[in-house]
C-alpha positions in Angstrom: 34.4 18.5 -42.3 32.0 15.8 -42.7 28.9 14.6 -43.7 26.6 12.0 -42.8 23.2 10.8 -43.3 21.6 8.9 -40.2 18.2 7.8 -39.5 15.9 10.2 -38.3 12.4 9.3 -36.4 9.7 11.2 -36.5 8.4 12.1 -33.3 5.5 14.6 -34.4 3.4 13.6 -37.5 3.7 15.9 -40.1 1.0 18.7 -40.8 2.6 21.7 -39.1 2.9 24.4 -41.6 6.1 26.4 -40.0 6.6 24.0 -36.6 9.6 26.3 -34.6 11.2 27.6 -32.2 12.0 24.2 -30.5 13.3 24.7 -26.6 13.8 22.2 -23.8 12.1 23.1 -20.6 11.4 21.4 -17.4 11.9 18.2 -18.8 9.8 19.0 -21.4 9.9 19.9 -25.6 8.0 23.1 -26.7 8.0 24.0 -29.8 5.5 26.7 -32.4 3.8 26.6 -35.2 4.4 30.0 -36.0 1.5 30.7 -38.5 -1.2 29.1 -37.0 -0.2 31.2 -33.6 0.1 27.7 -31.4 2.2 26.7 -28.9 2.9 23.4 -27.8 4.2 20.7 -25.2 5.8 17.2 -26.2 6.6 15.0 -22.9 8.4 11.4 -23.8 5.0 9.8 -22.8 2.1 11.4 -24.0 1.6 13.3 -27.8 2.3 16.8 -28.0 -0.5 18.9 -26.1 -1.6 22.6 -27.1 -0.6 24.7 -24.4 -1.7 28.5 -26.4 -3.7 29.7 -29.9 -3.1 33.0 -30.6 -4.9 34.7 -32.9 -1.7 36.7 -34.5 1.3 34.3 -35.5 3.5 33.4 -32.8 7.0 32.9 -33.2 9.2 31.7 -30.3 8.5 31.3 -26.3 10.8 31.2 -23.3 9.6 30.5 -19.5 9.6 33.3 -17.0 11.2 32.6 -13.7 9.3 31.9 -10.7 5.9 31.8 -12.4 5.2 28.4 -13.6 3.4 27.8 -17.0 3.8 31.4 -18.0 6.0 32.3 -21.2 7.7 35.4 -22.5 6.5 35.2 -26.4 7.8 36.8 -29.6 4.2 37.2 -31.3 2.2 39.1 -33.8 4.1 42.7 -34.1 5.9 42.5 -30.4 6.4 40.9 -27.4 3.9 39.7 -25.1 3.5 37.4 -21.6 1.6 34.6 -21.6 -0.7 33.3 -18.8 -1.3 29.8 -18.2 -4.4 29.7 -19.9 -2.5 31.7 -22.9 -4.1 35.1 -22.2 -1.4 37.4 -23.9 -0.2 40.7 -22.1 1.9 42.4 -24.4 4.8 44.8 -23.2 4.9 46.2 -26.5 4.4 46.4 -30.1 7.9 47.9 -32.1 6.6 46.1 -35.3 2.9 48.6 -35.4 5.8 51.7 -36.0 7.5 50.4 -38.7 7.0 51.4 -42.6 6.0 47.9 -44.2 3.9 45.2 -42.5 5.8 43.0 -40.4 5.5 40.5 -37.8 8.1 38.7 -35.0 10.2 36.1 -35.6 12.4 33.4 -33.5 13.6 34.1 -30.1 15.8 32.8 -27.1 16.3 33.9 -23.3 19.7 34.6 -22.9 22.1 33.4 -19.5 21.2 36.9 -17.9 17.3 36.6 -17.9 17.0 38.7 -21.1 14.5 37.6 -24.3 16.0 38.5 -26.9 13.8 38.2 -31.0 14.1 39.1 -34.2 11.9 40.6 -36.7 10.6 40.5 -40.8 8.8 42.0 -43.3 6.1 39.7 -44.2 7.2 40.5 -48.1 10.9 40.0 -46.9 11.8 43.1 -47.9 15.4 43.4 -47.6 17.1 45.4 -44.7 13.5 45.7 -43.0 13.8 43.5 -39.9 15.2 44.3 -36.4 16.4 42.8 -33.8 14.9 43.2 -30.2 15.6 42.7 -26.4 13.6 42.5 -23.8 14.9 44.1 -20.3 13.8 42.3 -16.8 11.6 45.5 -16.0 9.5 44.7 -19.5 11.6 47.4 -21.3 11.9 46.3 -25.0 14.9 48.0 -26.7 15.4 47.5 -30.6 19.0 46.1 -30.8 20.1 46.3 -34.2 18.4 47.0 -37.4 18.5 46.7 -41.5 18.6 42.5 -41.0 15.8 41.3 -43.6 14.8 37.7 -41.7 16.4 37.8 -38.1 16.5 34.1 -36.7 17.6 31.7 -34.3 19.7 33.9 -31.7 21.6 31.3 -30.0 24.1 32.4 -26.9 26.8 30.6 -25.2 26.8 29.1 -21.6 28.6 32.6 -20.5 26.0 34.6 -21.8 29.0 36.6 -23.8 28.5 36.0 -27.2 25.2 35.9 -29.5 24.7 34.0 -32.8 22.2 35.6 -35.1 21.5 34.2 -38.1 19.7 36.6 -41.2 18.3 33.9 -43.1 17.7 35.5 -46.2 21.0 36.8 -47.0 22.8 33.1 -45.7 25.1 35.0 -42.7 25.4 34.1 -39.3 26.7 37.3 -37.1 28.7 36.7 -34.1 27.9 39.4 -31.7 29.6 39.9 -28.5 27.6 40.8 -25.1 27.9 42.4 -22.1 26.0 40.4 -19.8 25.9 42.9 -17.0 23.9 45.8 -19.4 22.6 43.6 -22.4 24.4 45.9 -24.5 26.9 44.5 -27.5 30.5 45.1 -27.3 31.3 46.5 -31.0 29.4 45.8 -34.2 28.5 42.4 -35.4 31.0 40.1 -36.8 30.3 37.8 -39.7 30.7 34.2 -37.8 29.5 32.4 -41.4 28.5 33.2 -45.0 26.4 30.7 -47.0 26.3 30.1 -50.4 22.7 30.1 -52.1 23.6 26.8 -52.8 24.1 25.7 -49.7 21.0 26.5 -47.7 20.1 29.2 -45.3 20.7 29.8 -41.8 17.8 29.1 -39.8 16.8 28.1 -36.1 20.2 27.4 -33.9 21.6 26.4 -30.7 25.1 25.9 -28.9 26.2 22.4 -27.6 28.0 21.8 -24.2 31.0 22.0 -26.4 30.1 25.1 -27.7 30.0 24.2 -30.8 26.7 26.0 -33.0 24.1 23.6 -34.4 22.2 25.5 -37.3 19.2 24.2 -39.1 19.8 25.0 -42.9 16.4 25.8 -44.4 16.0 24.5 -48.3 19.2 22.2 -47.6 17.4 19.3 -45.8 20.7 19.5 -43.5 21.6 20.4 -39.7 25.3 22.3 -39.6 27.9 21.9 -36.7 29.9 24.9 -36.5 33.2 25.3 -33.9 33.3 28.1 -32.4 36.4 29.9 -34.4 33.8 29.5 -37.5 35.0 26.2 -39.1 32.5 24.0 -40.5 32.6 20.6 -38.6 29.9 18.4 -39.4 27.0 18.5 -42.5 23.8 16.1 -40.8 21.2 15.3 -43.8 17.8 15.1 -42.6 14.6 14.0 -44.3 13.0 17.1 -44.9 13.7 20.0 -46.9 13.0 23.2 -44.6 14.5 22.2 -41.2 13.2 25.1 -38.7 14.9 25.3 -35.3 17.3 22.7 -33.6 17.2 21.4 -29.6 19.6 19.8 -28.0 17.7 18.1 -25.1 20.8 18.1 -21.5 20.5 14.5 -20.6 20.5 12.8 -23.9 22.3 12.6 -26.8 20.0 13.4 -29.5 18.9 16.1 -31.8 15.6 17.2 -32.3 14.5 19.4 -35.6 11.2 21.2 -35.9 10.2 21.3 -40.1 8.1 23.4 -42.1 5.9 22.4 -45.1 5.7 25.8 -45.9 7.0 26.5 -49.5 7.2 22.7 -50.3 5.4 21.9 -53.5 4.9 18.0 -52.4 5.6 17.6 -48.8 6.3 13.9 -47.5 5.1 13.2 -43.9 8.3 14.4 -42.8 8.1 18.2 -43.8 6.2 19.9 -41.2 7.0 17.2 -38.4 9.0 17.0 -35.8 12.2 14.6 -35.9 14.7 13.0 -33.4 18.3 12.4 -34.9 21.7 10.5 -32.4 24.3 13.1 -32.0 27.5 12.3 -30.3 26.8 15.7 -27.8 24.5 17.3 -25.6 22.7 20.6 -25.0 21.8 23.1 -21.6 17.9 23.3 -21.3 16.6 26.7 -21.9 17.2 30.2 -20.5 14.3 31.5 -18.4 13.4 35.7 -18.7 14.1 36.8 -15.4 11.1 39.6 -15.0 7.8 41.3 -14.0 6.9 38.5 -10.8 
């Protein structure tokens, strides 16, 4: 394993209070700030744009195929479609039937067309977050249950195996997938267990190699993990609560949404976005695959 400290540039000024759920799309960055309900754009030759306010948090997007400038979004207490002028629809609200107040947290498309996002009590209440997938004909089916923060599902090229991170206990779960049904093949595996020490498991993705990048909230660090669970590479970066991780297809860079949120003096770098030189490349993002 190593480590390594190398410069970072800051791409997005600082002043996003939980900046996320970082995606490449159509040659494009999006990214959230999850409390303040936004969604935004960042091309290479303009500033980021606001494409969506919500006015419930909003936690993680993905396109949906065939309509252009429309998103599948984890937000508030479910799931919802977003027009182009950010007009939810929702599909459903799981999070309104469950005991303690909660709201929706990070979320991916998977190979298959699937959106698949995680849940948390707003007091993080252990054991009280889910895990949720969203079916091409706008079915939403809870997936597994009793995680306290679910974050940063991340899936392989294949579409066979899920990462899932539960940030508040430090684990990362392997799960495997059928990508025919959505369903998982056997219970979760423990892929990775962190020390408090160490950080916690936040926003992730998985490299052309396969290899798992996970942002390590209260570490100031990015982790590169192979994919038989060893611990290849330890990235520093200049901000304490590193968020979500993007690995852009045709360029060899990383980029790392931040959060000033629960830093008692935040430098310009916490709640910013940042650009790091990694020696591999992503896959753009998943599209959902439903209701055209």
């Amino acid at each position: 394993m190593t480590s390594t400290a190398v410069p970072a540039t800051v791409v997005v000024d600082g002043g996003y209070e939980l900046a996320e759920g970082g995606r490449w799309v159509d040659g494009r960055y999006v990214y959230v700030d999850i409390l303040s309900g936004r969604l935004f754009e960042l091309r290479d030759t303009t500033g980021p744009v606001q494409l969506a306010a919500l006015d419930v948090p909003l936690a993680a997007v993905a396109p949906v195929s065939g309509r252009p400038d429309t998103w599948i979004a984890a937000a508030g207490t479910g799931i919802a479609l977003l027009s182009p002028d950010g007009t939810p629809e929702w599909l459903d609200r799981p999070e309104d039937r469950t005991p303690l107040p909660s709201r929706m947290n990070d979320g991916v498309a998977d190979p298959a067309g699937r959106f698949w996002a995680g849940s948390m009590a707003y007091d993080g209440s252990h054991g009280a977050g889910s895990l949720y997938r969203t079916d091409p004909d706008g079915t939403v089916v809870r997936v597994l249950d009793g995680l306290t923060i679910a974050n940063g599902p991340a899936f392989t090229a294949d579409g066979t195996t899920m990462y899932l991170a539960d940030t508040a206990v430090g684990t990362i779960l392997r799960c495997r997938v059928d990508p025919v049904s959505g369903d998982l093949v056997g219970g979760p595996e423990t892929f990775a267990r962190l020390r408090e020490d160490e950080g916690s498991p936040d926003g992730m993705t998985v490299d052309e190699e396969g290899g798992l990048w996970v942002a390590m909230w209260g570490a100031g660090a990015v982790r590169r993990y192979h994919p038989d669970g060893r611990l290849l590479h330890t990235l520093a970066v200049p901000a304490p609560h590193p968020t979500s991780v993007c690995l852009p297809p045709g360029e060899n860079r990383l980029l790392v949404t931040t959060a000033r949120y629960g830093v008692k003096n935040p430098a310009a770098t916490s709640g910013a976005v940042l650009s790091v030189p990694v020696p591999v490349r992503g896959t753009a993002a998943c599209s959902w695959r439903g209701r055209r």
